[in-house]
C-alpha positions in Angstrom: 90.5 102.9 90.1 88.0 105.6 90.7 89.8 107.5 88.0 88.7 104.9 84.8 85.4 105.9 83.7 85.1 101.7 82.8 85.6 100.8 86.0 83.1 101.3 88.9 85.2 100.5 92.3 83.4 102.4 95.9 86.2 102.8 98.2 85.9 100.0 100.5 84.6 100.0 103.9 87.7 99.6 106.1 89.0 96.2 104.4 92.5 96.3 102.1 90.3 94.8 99.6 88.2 96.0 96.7 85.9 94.6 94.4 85.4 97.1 91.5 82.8 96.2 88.4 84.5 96.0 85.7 81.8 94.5 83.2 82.0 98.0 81.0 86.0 97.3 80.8 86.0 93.6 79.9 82.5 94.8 77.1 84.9 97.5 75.7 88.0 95.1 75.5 85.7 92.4 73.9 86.4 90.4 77.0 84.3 87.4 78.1 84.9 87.3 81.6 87.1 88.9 84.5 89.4 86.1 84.1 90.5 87.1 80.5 91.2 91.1 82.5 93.1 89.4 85.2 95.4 87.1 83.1 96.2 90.4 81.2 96.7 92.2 84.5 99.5 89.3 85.3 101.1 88.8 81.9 101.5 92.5 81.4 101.9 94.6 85.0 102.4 91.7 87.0 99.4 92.1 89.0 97.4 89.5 90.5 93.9 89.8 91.1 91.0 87.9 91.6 88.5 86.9 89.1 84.7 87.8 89.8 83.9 83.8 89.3 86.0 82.7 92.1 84.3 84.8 94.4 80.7 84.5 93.2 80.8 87.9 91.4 80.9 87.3 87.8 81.8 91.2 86.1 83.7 91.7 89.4 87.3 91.5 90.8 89.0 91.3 94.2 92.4 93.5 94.6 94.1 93.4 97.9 96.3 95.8 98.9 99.4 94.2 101.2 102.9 94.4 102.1 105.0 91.6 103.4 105.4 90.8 107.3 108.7 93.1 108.1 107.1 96.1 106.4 103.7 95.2 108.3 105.6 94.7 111.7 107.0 98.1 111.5 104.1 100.2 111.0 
């Protein structure tokens, strides 16, 4: 993410999770709100993230990085 001039993301500090601004993405895709970038994430890359709203950071969105269990056990 620290590659797209629209979107501000800090690495995180030590968490799987990020939560990059992207206010100048969703102004430049005419965009209301994160949730209008995260149901296009889903419909087209089938990615789900987290809307900004649902965690109290409106502009914002959560990405998690994970892996399921048997990958996790073995690392």
């Amino acid at each position: 993410m620290e590659a797209l001039d629209c979107i501000d993301s800090p690495p995180p500090d030590g968490a799987i999770s990020a939560f990059p601004d992207v206010s100048a993405l969703l102004r430049d895709r005419g965009w209301t709100s994160s949730a209008d970038l995260t149901a296009w994430l889903l419909d087209t890359a089938q990615l789900a993230v987290v809307p900004g709203k649902a965690i109290n950071a409106p502009g914002r969105i959560r990405a998690c990085c994970a892996d399921d269990d048997d990958t996790l056990i073995t690392a």
